[in-house]
C-alpha positions as CSV (number, residue, x, y, z in Angstrom):
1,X,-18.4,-17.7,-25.5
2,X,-18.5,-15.4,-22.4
3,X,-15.6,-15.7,-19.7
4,X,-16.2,-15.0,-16.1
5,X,-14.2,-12.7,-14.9
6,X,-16.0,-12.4,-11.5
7,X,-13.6,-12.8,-8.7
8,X,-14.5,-13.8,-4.9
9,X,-12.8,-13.1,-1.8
10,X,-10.1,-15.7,-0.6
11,X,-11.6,-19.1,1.1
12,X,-11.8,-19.6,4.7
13,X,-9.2,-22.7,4.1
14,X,-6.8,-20.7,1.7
15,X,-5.3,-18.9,4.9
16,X,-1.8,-18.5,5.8
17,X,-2.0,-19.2,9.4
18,X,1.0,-16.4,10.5
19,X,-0.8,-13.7,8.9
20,X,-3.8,-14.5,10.9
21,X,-2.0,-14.6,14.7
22,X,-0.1,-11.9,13.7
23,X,-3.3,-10.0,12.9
24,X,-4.8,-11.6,15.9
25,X,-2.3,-10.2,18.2
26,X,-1.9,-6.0,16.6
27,X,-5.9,-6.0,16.7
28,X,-5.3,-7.0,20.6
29,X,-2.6,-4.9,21.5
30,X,-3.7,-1.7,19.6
31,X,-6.6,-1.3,22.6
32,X,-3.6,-0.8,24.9
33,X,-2.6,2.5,23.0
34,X,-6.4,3.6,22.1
35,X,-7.5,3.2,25.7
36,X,-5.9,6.0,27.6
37,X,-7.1,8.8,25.2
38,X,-10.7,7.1,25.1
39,X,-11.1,7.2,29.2
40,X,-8.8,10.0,29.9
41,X,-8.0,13.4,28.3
42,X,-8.0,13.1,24.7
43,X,-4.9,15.7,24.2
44,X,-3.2,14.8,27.9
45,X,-3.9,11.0,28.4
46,X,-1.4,11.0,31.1
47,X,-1.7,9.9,34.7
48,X,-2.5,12.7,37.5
49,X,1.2,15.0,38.0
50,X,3.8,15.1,39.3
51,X,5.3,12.0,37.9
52,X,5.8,9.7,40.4
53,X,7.0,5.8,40.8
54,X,3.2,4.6,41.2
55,X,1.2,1.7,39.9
56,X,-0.3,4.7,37.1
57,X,3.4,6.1,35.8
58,X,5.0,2.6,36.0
59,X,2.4,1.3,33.4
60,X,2.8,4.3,31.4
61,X,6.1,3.6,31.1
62,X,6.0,0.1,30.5
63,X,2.8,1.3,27.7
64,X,5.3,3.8,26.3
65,X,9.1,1.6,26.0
66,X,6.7,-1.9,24.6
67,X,3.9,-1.2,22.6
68,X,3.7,2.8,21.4
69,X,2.7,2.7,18.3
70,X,4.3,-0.8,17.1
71,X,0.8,-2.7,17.0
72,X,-0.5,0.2,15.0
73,X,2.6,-0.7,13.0
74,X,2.3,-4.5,13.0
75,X,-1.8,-3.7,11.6
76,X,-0.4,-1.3,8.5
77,X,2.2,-3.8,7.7
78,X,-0.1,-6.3,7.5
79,X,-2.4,-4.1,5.2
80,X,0.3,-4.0,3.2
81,X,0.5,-7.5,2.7
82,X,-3.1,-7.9,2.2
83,X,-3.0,-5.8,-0.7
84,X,-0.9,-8.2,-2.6
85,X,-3.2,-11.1,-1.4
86,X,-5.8,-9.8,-2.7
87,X,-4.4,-8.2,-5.8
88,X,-2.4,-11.6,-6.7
89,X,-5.0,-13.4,-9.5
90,X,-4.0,-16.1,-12.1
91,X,-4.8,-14.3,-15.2
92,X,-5.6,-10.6,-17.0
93,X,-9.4,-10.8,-17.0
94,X,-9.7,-11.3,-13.1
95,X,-6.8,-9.6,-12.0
96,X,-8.8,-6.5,-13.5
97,X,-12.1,-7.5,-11.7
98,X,-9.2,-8.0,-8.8
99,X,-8.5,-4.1,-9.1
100,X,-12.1,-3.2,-9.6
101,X,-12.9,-5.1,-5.9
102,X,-9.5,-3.5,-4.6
103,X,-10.6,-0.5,-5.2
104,X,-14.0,-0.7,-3.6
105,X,-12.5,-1.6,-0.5
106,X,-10.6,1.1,-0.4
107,X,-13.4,3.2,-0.3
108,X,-15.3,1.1,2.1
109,X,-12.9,1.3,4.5
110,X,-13.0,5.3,4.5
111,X,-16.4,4.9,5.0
112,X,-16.0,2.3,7.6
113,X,-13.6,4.9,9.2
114,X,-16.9,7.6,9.1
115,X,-18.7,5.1,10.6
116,X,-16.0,5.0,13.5
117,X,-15.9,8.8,14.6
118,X,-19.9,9.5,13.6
119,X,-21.2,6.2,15.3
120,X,-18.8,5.0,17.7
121,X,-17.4,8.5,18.8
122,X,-13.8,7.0,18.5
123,X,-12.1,10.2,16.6
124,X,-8.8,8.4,16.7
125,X,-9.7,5.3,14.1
126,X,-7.1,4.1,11.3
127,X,-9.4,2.9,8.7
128,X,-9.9,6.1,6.9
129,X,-6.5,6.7,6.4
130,X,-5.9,3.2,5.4
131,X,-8.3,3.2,2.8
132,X,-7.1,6.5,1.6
133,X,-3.0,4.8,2.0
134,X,-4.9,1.9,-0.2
135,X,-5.4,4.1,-3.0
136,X,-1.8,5.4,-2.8
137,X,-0.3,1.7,-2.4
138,X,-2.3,0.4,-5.5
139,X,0.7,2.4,-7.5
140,X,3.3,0.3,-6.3
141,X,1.4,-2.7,-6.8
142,X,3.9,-4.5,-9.3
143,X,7.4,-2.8,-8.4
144,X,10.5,-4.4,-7.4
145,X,11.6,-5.2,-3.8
146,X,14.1,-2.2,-4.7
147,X,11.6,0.2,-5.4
148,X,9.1,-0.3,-2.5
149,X,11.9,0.1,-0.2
150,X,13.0,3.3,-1.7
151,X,9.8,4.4,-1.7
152,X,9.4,3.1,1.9
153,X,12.4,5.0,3.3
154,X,11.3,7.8,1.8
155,X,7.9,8.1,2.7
156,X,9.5,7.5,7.3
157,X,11.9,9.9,6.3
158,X,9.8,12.7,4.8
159,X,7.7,12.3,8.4
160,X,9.6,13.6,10.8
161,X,10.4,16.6,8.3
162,X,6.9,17.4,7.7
163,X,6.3,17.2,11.9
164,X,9.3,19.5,12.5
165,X,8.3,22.2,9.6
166,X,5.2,22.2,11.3
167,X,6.0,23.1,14.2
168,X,9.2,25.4,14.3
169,X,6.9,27.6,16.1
170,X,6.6,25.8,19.1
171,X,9.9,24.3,19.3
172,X,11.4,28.2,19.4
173,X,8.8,28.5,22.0
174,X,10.2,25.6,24.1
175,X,13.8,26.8,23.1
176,X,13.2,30.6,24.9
177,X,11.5,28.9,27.7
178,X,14.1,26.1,28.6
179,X,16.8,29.5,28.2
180,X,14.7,31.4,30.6
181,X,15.2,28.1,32.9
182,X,18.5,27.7,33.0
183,X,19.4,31.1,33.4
184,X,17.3,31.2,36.7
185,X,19.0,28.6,37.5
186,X,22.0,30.1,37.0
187,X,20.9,33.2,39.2
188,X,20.6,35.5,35.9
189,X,17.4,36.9,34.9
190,X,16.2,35.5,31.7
191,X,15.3,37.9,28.3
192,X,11.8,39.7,27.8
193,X,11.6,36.9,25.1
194,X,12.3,34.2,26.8
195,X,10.6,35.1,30.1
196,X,7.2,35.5,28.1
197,X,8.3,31.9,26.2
198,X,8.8,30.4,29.8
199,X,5.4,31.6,31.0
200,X,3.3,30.6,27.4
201,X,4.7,26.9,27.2
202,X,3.3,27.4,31.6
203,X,-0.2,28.4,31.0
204,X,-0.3,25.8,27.9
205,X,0.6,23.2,30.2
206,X,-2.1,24.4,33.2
207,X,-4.6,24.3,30.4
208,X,-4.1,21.2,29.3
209,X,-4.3,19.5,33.1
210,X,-6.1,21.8,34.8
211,X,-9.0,20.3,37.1
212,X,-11.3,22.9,35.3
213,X,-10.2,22.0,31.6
214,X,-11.3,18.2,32.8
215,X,-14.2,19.3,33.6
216,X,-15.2,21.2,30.4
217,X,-13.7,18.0,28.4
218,X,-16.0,15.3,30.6
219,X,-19.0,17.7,29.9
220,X,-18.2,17.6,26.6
221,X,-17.5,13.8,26.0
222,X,-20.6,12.8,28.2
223,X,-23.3,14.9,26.5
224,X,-24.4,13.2,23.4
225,X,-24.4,16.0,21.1
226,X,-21.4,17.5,22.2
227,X,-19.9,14.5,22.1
228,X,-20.1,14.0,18.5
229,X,-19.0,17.7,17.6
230,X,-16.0,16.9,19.6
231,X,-15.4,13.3,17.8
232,X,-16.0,15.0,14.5
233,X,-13.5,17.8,15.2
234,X,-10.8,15.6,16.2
235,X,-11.4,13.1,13.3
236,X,-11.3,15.9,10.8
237,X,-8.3,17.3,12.4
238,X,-6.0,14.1,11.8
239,X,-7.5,13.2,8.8
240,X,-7.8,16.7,6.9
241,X,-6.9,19.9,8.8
242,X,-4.4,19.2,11.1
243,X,-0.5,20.3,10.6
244,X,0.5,16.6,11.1
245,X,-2.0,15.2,8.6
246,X,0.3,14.3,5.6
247,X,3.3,13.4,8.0
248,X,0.6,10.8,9.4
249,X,-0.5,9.5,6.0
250,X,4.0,9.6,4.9
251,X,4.2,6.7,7.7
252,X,1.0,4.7,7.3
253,X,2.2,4.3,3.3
254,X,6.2,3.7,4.6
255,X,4.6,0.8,6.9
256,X,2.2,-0.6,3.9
257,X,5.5,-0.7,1.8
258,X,7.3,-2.5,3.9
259,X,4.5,-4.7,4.7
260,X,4.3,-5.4,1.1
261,X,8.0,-6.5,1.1
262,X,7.9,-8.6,4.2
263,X,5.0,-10.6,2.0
264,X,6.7,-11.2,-0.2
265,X,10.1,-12.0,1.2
266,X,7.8,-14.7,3.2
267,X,8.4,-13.0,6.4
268,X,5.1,-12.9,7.3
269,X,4.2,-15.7,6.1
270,X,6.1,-17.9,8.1
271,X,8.1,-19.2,5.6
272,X,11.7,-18.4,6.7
273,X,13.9,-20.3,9.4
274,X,13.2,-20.4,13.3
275,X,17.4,-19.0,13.4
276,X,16.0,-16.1,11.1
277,X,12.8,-15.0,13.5
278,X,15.1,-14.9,16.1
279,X,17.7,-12.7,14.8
280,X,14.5,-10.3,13.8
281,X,12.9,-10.5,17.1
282,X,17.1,-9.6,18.9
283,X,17.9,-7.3,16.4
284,X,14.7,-4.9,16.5
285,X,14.1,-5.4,19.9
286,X,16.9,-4.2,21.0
287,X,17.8,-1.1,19.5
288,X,13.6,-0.7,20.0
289,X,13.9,-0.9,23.7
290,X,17.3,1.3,23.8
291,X,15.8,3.9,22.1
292,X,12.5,4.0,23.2
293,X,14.1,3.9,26.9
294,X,16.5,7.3,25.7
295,X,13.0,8.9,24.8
296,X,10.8,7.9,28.4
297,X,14.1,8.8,30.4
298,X,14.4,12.3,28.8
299,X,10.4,12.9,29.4
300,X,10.5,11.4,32.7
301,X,13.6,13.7,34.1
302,X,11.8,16.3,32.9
303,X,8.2,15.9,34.7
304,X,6.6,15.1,31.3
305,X,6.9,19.0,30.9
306,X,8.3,19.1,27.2
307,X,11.4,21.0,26.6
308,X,13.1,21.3,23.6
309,X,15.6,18.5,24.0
310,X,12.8,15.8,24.8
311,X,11.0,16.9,21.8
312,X,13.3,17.2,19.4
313,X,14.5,13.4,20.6
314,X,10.9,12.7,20.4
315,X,10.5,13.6,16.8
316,X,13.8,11.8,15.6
317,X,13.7,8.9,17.3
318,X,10.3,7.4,18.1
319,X,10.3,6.8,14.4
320,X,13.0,4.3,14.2
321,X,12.5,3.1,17.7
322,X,8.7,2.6,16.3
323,X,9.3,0.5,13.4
324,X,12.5,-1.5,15.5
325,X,10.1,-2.4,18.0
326,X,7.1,-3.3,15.2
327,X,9.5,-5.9,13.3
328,X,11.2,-7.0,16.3
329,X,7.6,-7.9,18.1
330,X,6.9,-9.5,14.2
331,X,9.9,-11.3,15.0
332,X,9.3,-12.4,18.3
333,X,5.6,-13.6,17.7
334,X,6.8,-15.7,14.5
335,X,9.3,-17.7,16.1
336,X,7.0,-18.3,19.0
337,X,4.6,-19.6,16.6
338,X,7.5,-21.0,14.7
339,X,8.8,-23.4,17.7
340,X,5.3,-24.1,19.0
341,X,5.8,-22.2,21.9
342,X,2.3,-20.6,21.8
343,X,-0.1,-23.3,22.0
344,X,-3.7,-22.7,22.0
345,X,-2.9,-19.2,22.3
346,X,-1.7,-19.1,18.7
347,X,-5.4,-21.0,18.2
348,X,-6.9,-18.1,19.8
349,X,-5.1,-15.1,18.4
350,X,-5.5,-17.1,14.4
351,X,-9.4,-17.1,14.9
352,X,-9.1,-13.0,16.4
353,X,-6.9,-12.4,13.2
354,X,-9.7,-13.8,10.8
355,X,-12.1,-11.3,13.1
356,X,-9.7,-8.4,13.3
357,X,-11.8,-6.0,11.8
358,X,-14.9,-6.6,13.9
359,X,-12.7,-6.8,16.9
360,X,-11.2,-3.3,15.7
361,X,-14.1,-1.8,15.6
362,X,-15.9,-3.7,18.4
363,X,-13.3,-1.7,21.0
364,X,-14.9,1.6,19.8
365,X,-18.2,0.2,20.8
366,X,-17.7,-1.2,24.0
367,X,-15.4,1.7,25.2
368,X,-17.7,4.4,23.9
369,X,-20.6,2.5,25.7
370,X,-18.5,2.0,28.7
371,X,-17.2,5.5,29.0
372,X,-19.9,7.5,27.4
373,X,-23.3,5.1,27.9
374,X,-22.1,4.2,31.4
375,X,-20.8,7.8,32.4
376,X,-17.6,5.9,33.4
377,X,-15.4,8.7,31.2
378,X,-12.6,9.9,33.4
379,X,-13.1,7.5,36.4
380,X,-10.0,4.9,36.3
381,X,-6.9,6.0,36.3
382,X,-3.9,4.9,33.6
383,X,-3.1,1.1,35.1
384,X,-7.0,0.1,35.8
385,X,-7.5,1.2,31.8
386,X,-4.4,-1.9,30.9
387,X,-6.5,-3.4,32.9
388,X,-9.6,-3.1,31.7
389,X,-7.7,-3.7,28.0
390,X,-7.4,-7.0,29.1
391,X,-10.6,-7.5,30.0
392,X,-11.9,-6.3,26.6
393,X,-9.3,-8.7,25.4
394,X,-11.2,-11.9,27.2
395,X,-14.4,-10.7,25.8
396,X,-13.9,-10.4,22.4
397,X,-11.3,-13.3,22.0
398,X,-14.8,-15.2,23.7
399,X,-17.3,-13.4,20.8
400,X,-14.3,-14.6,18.0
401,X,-14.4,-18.0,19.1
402,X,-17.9,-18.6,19.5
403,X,-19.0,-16.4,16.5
404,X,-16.4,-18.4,14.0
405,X,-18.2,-21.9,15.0
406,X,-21.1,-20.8,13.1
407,X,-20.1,-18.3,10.6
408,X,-17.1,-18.5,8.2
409,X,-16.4,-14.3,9.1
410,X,-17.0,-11.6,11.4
411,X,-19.8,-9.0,11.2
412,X,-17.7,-6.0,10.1
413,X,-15.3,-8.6,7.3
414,X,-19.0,-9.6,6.2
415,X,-20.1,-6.0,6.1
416,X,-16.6,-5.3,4.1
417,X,-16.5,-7.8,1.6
418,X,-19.9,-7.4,0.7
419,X,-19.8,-3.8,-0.1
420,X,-16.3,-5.0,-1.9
421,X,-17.2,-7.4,-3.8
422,X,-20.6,-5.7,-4.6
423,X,-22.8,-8.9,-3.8
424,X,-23.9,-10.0,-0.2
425,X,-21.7,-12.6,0.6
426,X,-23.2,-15.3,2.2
427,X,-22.1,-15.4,6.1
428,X,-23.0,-18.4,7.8
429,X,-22.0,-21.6,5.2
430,X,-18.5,-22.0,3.7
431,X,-17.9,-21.5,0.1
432,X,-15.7,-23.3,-2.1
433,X,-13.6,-20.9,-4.9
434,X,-11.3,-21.5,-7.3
435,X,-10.0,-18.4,-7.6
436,X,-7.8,-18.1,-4.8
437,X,-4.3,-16.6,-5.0
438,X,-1.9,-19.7,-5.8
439,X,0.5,-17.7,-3.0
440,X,-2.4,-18.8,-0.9
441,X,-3.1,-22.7,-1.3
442,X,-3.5,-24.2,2.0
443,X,-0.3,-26.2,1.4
444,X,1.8,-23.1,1.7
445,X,0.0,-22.4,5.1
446,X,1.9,-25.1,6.9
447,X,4.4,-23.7,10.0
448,X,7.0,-26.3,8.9
């Protein structure tokens, strides 16, 4: 007698409705930190200097102390979790076709992410190093709450090592150079060293926002084949060449790991007390904001010219204010949801979350079209890109909505699971399965 060890993805109906407004609401907000580099300079995505109160450096600011990173954290959290979901199977025979379609999406996803740079010119995508995180994940799979969180604080710690090993050179560079500034300030004349320090971090800094090197980067980014050298160099620089590289790939795996932990704690889930999603949302958005406001001061007093001080707070702390502000915003959403307080926006954001791949990618498209297509590359400054975000934001929460009546998943989740699963999984009807996770019965779903 054969057994069928086939496995299908999770039912449309076997959905823990947190997970999906939680999704819902990183693929949203991640556009807000994507934007500036896809319409302004890709190294410099700052607002014209000197820094000044205006409508460009206020959002900025705003951009920087709320949001800076912590949806990409809030997304690779909630990878994290996924990978138990889909790893989670009610006996030997399909929890091994469960690895087998784990692992394929692992690799689709790096392709997915090729498809992001080559296609869709957006150098900047996560899903490579996802899929390549995925792999790494896979090991922890079936350790102990201990162990992941071991291996979690080790993988955030070892980050900011890596960065700072990197680059010692340019922090003695900035070191010299803020010497040579105080001792003109002082009336002394500053070193051979540090006077040549003083005028290299100078002539960096004219590079990088000189009217002539925006010029040679909207040539580049609005001539087709230029365009994809450019997106191809980039891409390869974070995901291969680059000395921040493995630093980058240390935190996505930290994030998984603790995503994997707040699964199965039920902290994602919505499982745990409205008095306990507020004491997450005070108690990492808090110290978030405090440090995250240390960091902008620092940058701001000094013109958003780096000096050694703001960078060496920038390195130690935007990693802890990072992941305060990502499980404090968890936090904040979940008790929201928790107390009802959302409404038809938690509606809204659930049916982005079940699209959140589509509507990941689908920002690469419309800005590339927008900026690149439409030749509108360079032309708004930093506020009218939030507010062209939300824009964006109305439009695709409109395709989720309207897309969803008639088909169980999105294009790109359709794409995914097909290529996971290694069948082409019918789109447009609903179909029943039996071999859903029993983490995942719709009776768990409830918000109670």
């Amino acid at each position: 007698m054969m057994t069928d060890t086939s496995i299908n993805p999770v039912s449309p109906t076997a959905r823990f409705q947190s997970l999906d407004v939680l999704r819902g609401f990183a693929a949203l907000g991640i556009l807000l930190m994507n934007i500036p580099a896809m319409g302004l300079s890709w190294d410099r995505p700052l607002p014209p200097f000197p820094v000044r109160l205006n409508a460009d450096w206020v959002a900025l600011a705003i951009q920087e102390v709320s949001v800076a990173g912590a949806m990409r954290g809030l997304f690779t959290l909630l990878f994290g979790a996924g990978m138990i979901v889909m790893l989670t199977r009610p006996d030997p025979a399909r929890e091994e076709a469960a690895q087998r379609a784990y692992f394929a999406r692992c690799f689709a996803l790096m392709l997915l992410g090729v498809a992001n740079f080559a296609l869709f010119l957006w150098p900047g995508e996560i899903l490579f190093t996802y899929g390549v995180g995925g792999l790494i994940l896979f090991l922890f799979r079936k350790a102990d709450l201990r162990l992941l969180g071991m291996a979690a604080a080790t993988s955030l710690i070892l980050m900011p090592i890596g960065i700072d090993q990197a680059r010692q050179e340019r922090m003695e560079m900035l070191r010299l150079a803020d010497a040579a500034t105080a001792a003109t300030q002082a009336g002394k004349k500053p070193s051979k060293e540090q006077a040549e320090a003083l005028k290299t971090r100078d002539e960096k800094m004219k590079a990088l926002t000189s009217p002539e090197t925006r010029a040679r980067e909207r040539a580049t980014r609005t001539s087709y084949p230029a365009l994809l050298v450019w997106s191809m160099e980039k891409w390869s620089e974070i995901s291969f060449t680059g000395p921040f590289t493995l630093a980058f790939q240390f935190e996505t795996l930290g994030f998984m790991l603790i995503g994997m932990i707040l699964f199965r704690t039920g902290v994602l889930t919505g499982r745990r007390s409205r008095r306990f999603y507020a004491l997450m949302a005070i108690g990492g958005l808090v110290p978030g904001l405090i440090l995250r406001s240390i960091v902008l001061m620092t940058a701001w007093q000094a013109g958003f010219v780096p000096t050694a001080h703001s960078a060496t707070l920038q390195l130690w702390l935007y990693q802890p204010g990072r992941l305060c502000m990502t499980i404090g915003l968890l936090g904040l959403v979940s008790f929201l949801l928790k107390i009802g307080a959302l409404g038809r926006l938690a509606d809204i954001l659930a049916v982005v979350g079940r699209t959140a791949l589509t509507t990941y990618i689908g920002q690469s498209i419309i800005t590339s079209l927008l900026f690149y297509g439409l030749g509108f590359y360079d032309r708004f400054g930093f506020a009218q890109l939030m507010g062209i975000a939300v824009l964006i934001w109305i439009a695709q929460c409109t395709f989720s909505m309207l897309w969803l009546r008639r088909f169980d998943m999105g294009p790109a989740e359709w794409l995914l699971r097909s290529i996971t699963y290694g069948r082409m999984t019918p789109i447009g009807r609903r179909i029943p399965t039996d071999d859903a996770p029993p983490a995942l019965s719709s009776s768990n779903s409830s918000m109670a």
